[in-house]
mmCIF file of the N, C-alpha and C atoms, coordinates in Angstrom:
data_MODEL
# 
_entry.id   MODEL 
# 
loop_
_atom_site.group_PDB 
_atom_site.id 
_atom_site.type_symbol 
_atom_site.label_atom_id 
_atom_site.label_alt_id 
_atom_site.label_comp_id 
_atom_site.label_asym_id 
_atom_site.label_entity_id 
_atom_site.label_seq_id 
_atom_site.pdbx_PDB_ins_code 
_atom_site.Cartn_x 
_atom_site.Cartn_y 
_atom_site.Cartn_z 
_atom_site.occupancy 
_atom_site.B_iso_or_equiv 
_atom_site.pdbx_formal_charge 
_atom_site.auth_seq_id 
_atom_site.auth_comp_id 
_atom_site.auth_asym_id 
_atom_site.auth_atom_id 
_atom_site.pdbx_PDB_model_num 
ATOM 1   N N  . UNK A 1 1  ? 103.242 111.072 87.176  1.00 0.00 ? 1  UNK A N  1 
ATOM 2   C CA . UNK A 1 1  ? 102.662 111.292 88.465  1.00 0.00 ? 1  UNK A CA 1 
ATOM 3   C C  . UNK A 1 1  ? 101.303 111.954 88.255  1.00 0.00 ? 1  UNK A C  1 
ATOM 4   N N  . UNK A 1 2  ? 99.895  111.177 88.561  1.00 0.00 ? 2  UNK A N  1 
ATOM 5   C CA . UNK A 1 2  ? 99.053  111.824 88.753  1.00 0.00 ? 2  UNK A CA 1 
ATOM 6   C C  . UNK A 1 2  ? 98.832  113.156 89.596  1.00 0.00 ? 2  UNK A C  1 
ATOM 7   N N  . UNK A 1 3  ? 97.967  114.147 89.234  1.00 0.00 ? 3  UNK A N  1 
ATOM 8   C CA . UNK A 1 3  ? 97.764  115.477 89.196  1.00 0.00 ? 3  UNK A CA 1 
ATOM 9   C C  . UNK A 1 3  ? 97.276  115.272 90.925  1.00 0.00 ? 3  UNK A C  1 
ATOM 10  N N  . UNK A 1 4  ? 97.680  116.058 91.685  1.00 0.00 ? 4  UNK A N  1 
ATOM 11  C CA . UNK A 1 4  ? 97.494  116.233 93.005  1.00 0.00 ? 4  UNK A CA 1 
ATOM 12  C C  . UNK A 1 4  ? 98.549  114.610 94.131  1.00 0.00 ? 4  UNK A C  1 
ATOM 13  N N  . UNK A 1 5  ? 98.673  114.157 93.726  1.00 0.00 ? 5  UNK A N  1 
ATOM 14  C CA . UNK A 1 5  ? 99.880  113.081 94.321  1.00 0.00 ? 5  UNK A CA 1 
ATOM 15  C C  . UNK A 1 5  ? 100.599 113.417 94.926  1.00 0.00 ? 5  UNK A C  1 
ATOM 16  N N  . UNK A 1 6  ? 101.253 113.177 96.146  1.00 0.00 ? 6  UNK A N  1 
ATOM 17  C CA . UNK A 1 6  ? 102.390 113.239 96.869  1.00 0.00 ? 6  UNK A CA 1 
ATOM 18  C C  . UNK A 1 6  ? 103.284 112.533 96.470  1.00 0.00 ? 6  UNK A C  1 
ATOM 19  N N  . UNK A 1 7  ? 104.130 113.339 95.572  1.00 0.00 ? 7  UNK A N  1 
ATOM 20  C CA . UNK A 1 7  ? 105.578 112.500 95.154  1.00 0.00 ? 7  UNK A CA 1 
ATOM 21  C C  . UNK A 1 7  ? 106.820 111.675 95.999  1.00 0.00 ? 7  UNK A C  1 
ATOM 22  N N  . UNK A 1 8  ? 106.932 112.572 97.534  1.00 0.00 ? 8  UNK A N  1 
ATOM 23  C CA . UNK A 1 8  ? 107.678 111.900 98.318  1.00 0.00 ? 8  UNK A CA 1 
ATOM 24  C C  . UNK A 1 8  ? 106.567 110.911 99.521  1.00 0.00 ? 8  UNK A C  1 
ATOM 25  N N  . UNK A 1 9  ? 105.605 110.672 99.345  1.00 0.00 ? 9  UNK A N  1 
ATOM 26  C CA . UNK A 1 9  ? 104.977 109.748 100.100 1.00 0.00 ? 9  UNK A CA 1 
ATOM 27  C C  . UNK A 1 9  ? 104.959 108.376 99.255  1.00 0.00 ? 9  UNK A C  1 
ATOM 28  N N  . UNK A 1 10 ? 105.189 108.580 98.079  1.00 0.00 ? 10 UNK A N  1 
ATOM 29  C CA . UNK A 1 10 ? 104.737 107.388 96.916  1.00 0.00 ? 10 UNK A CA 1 
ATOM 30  C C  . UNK A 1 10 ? 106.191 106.908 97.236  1.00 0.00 ? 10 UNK A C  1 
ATOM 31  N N  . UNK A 1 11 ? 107.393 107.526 97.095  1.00 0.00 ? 11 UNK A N  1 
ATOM 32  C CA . UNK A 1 11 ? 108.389 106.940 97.100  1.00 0.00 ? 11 UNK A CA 1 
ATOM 33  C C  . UNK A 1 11 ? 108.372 106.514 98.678  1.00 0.00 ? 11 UNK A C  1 
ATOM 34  N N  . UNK A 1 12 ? 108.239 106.781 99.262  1.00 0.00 ? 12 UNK A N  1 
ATOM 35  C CA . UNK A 1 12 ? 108.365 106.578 101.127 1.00 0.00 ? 12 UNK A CA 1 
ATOM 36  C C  . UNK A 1 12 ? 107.722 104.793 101.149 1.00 0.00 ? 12 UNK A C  1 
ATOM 37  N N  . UNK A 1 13 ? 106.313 105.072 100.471 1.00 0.00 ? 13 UNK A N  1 
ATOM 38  C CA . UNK A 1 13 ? 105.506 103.814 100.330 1.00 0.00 ? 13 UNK A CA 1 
ATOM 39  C C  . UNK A 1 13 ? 106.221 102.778 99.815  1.00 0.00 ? 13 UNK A C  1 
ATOM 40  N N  . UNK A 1 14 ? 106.586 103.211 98.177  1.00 0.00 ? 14 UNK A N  1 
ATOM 41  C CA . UNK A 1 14 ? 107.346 102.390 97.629  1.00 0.00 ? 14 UNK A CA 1 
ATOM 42  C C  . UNK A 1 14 ? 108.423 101.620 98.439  1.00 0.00 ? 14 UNK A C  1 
ATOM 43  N N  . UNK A 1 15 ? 109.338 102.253 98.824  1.00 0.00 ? 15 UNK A N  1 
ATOM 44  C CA . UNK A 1 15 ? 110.740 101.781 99.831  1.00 0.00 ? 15 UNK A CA 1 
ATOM 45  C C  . UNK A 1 15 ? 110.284 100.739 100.979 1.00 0.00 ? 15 UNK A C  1 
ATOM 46  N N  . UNK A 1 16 ? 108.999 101.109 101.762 1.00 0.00 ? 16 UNK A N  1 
ATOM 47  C CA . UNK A 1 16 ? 108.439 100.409 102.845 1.00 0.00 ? 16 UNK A CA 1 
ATOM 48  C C  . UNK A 1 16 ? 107.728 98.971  102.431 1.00 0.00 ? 16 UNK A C  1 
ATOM 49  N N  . UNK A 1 17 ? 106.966 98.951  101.230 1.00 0.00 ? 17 UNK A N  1 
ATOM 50  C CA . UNK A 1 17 ? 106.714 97.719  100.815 1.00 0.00 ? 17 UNK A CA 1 
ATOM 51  C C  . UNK A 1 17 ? 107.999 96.910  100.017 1.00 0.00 ? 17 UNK A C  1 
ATOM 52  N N  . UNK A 1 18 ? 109.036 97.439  99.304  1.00 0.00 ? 18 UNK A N  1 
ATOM 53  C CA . UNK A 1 18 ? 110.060 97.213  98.859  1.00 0.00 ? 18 UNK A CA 1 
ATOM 54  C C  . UNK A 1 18 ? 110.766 96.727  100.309 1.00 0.00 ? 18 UNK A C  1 
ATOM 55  N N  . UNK A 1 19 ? 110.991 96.805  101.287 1.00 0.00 ? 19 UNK A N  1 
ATOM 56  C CA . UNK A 1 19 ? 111.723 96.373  102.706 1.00 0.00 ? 19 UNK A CA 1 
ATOM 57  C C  . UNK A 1 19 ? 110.799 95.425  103.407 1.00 0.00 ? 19 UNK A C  1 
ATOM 58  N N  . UNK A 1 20 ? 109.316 95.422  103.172 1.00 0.00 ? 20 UNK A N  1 
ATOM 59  C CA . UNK A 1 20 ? 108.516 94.288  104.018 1.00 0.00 ? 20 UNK A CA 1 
ATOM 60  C C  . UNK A 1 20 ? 108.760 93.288  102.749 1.00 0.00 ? 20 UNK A C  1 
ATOM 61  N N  . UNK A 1 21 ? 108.222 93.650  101.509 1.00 0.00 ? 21 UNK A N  1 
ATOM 62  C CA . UNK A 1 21 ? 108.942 91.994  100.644 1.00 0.00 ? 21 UNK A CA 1 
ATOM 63  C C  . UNK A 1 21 ? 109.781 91.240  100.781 1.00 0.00 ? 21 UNK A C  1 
ATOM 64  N N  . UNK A 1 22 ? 111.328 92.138  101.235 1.00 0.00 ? 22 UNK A N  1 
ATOM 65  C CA . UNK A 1 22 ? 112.448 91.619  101.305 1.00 0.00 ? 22 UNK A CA 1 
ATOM 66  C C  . UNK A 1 22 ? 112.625 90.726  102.629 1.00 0.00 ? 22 UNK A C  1 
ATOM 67  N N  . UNK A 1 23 ? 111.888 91.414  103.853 1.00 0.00 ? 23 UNK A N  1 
ATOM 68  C CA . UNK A 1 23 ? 111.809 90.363  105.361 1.00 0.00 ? 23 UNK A CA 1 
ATOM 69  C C  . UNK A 1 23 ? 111.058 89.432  104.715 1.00 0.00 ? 23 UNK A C  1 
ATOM 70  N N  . UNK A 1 24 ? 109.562 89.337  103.947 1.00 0.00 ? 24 UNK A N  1 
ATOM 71  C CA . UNK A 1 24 ? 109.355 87.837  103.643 1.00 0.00 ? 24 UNK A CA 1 
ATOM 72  C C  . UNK A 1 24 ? 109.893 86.963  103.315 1.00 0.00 ? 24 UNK A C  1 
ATOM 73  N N  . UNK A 1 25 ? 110.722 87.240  102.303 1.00 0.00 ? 25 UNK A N  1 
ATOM 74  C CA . UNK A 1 25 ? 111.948 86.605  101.674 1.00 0.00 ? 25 UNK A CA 1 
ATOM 75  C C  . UNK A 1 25 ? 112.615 86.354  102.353 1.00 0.00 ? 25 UNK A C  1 
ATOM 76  N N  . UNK A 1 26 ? 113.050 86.747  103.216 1.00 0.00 ? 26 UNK A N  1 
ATOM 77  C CA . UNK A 1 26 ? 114.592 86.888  103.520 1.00 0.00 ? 26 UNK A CA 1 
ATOM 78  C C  . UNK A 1 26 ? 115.565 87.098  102.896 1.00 0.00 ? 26 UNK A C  1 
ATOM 79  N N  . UNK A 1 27 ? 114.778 88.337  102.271 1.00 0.00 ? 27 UNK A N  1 
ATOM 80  C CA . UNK A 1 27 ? 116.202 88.679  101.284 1.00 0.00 ? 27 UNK A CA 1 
ATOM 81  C C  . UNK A 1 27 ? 117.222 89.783  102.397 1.00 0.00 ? 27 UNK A C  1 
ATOM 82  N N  . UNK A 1 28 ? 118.205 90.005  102.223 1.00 0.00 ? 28 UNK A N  1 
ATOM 83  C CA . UNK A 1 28 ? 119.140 90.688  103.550 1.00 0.00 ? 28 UNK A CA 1 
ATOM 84  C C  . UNK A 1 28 ? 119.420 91.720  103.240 1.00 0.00 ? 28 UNK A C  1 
ATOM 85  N N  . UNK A 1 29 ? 119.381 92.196  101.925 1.00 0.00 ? 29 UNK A N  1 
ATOM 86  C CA . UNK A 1 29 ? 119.592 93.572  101.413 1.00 0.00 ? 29 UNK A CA 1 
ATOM 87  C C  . UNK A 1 29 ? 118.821 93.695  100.127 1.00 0.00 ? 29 UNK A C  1 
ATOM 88  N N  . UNK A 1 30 ? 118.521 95.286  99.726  1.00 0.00 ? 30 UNK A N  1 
ATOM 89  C CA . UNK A 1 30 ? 117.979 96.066  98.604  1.00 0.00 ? 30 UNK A CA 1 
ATOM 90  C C  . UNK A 1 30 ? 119.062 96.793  98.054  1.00 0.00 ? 30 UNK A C  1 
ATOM 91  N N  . UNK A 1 31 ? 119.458 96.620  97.007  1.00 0.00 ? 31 UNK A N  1 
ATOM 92  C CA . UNK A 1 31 ? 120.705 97.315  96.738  1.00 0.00 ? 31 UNK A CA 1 
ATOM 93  C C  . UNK A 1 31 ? 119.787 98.132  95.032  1.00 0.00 ? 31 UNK A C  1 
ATOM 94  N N  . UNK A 1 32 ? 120.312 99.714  94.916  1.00 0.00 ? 32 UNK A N  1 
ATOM 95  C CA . UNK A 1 32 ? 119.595 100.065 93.817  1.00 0.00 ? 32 UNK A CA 1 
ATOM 96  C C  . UNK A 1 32 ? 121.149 101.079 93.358  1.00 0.00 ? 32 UNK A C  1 
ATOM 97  N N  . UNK A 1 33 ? 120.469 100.607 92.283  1.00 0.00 ? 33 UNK A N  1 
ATOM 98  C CA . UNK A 1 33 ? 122.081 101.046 91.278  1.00 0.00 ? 33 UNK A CA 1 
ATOM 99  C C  . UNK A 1 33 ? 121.371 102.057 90.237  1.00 0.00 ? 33 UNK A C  1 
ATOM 100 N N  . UNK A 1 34 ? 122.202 102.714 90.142  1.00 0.00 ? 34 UNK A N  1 
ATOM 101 C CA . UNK A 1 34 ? 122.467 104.234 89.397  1.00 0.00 ? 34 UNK A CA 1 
ATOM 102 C C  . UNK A 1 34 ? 120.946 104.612 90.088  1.00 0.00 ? 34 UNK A C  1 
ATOM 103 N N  . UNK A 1 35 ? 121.033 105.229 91.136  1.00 0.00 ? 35 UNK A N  1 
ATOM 104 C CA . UNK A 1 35 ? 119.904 105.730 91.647  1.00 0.00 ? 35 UNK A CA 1 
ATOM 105 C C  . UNK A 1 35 ? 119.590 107.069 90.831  1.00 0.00 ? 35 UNK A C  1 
ATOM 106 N N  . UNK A 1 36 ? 117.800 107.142 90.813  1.00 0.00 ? 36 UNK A N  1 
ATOM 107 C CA . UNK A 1 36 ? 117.561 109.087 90.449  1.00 0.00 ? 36 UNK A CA 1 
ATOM 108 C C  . UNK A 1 36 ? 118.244 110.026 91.216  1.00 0.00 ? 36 UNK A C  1 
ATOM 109 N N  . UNK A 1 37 ? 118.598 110.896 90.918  1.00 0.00 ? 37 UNK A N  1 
ATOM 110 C CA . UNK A 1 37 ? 118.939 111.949 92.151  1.00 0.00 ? 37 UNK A CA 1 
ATOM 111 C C  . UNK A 1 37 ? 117.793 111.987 93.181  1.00 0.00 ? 37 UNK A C  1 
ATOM 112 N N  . UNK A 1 38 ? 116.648 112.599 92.514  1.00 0.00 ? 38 UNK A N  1 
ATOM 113 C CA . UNK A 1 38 ? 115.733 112.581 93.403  1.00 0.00 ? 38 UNK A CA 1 
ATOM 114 C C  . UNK A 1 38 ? 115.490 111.033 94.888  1.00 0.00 ? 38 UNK A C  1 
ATOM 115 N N  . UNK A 1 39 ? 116.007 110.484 94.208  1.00 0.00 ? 39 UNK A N  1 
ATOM 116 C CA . UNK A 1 39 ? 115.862 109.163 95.185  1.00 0.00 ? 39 UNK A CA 1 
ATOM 117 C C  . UNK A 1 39 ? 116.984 108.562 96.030  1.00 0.00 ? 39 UNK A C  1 
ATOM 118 N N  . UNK A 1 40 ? 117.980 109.483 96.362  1.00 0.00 ? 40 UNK A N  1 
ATOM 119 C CA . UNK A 1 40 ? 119.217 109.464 97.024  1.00 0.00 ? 40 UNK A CA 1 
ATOM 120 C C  . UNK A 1 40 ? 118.810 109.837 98.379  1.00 0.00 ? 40 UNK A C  1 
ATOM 121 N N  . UNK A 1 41 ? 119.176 110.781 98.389  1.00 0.00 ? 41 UNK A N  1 
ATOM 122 C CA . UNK A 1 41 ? 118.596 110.677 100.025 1.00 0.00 ? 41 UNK A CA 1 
ATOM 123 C C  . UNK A 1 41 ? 117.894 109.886 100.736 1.00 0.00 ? 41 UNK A C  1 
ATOM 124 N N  . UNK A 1 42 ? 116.636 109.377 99.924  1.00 0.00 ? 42 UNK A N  1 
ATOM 125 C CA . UNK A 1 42 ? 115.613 108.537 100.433 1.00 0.00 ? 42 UNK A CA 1 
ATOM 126 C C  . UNK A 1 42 ? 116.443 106.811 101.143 1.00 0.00 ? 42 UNK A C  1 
ATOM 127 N N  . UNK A 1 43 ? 117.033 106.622 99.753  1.00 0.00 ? 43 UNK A N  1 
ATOM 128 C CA . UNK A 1 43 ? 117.567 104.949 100.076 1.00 0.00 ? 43 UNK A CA 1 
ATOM 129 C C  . UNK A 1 43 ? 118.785 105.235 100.483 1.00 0.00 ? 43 UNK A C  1 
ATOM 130 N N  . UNK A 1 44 ? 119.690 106.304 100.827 1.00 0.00 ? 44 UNK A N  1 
ATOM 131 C CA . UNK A 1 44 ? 120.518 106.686 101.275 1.00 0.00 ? 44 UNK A CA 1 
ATOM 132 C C  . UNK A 1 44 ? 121.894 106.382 100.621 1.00 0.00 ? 44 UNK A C  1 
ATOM 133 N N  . UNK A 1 45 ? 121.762 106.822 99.624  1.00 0.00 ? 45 UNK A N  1 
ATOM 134 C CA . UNK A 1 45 ? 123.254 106.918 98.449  1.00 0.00 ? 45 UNK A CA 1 
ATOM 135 C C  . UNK A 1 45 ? 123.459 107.873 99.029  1.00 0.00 ? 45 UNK A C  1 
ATOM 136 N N  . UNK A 1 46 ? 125.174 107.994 98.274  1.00 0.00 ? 46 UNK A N  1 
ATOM 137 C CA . UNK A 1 46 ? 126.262 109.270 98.210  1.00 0.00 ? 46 UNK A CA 1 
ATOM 138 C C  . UNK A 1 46 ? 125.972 109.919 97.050  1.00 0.00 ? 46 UNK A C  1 
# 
């Protein structure tokens, strides 16, 4: 992570272009396996 970066906006970004790819597609789900901790809450694991 570059020096001054917002770590939870990059992931926020990430997830939002990761979900507009998937409507182009039509893909119907994002499924992410063995998530970071840090990234649980976000994509909403247990």
């Amino acid at each position: 992570m570059a020096p001054g970066e917002d770590e939870a906006e990059l992931k926020v970004l990430i997830l939002k272009i990761i979900d507009a790819c998937a409507r182009r597609k039509q893909i119907l789900s994002c499924n992410f396996l063995d998530v970071y901790p840090q990234w649980r809450l976000l994509v909403g694991a247990g």
